[in-house]
N, C-alpha and C positions, 0 to 999 in steps of 0.2 A: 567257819568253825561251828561245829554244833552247838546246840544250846546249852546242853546239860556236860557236855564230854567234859573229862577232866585226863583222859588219856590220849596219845596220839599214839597209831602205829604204823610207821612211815615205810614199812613194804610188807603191805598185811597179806599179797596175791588173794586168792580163794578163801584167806580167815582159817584153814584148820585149824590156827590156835582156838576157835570159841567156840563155845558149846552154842552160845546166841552170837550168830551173826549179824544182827541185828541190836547190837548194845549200844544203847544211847549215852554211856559214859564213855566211846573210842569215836574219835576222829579216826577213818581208814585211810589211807597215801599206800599209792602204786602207780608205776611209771605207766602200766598196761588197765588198759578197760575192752576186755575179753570173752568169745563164751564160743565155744567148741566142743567137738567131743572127743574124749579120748580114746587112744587104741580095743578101748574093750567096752566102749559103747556107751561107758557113761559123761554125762553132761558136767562140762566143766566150768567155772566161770570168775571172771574175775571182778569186779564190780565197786572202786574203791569210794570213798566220797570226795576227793581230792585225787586228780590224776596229777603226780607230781614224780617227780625223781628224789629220791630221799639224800641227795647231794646239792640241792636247791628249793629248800623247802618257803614254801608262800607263808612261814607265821611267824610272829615276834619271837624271839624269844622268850622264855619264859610262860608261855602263853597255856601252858601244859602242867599237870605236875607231876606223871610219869610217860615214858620217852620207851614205846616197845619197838627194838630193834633187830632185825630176825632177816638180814638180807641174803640173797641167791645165795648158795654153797656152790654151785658150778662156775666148773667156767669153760670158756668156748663157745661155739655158734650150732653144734649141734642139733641135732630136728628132733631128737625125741623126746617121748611123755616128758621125761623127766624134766625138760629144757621148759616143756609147755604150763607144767603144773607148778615147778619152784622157781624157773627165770634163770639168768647165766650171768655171768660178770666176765666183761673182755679179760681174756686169759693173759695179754701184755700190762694190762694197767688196772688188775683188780683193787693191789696194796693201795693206790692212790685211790681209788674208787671206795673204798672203803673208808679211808682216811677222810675222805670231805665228810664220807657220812657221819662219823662222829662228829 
């Protein structure tokens, strides 16, 4: 855990949500540590500080005192960008997948 974090966000991918990806108040968690490029040339990357599955997470409870949750919207095994840049969720067992993440 970070020193100063007091947020965790347990499938951050790439961080679009920050304007600083670099904020020392977020623990980042992603299943994936990535860097490719995308169909139209830009560089992509994923980079969390915890590679974890947000369905088994490594911290105590409690450990946090807000909880940012923002997991794949896909689902299926598909190959494009889209798969690459937000992540997919098995399209038979998303509900249950989701379900541990809370």
């Amino acid at each position: 855990m970070k020193k100063n974090s007091k947020i965790l966000d347990v499938a951050c991918g790439s961080k679009m949500f920050y304007f600083n990806k670099d904020d020392e108040r977020v623990t980042f968690c992603d299943i994936r540590d990535v860097e490719t490029t995308l169909c139209d040339g830009r560089k992509f990357e994923v980079h969390p500080d915890y590679q974890c599955d947000f369905t088994d997470l490594p911290f105590e409870d409690e450990s946090y005192r807000m909880v940012i949750f923002d997991p794949p919207h896909l689902l299926g095994e598909s190959n494009g960008w889209q798969k690459i840049k937000y992540g997919f969720l098995d399209k038979n067992n998303w509900k249950e997948t989701i379900s541990k993440g809370f």
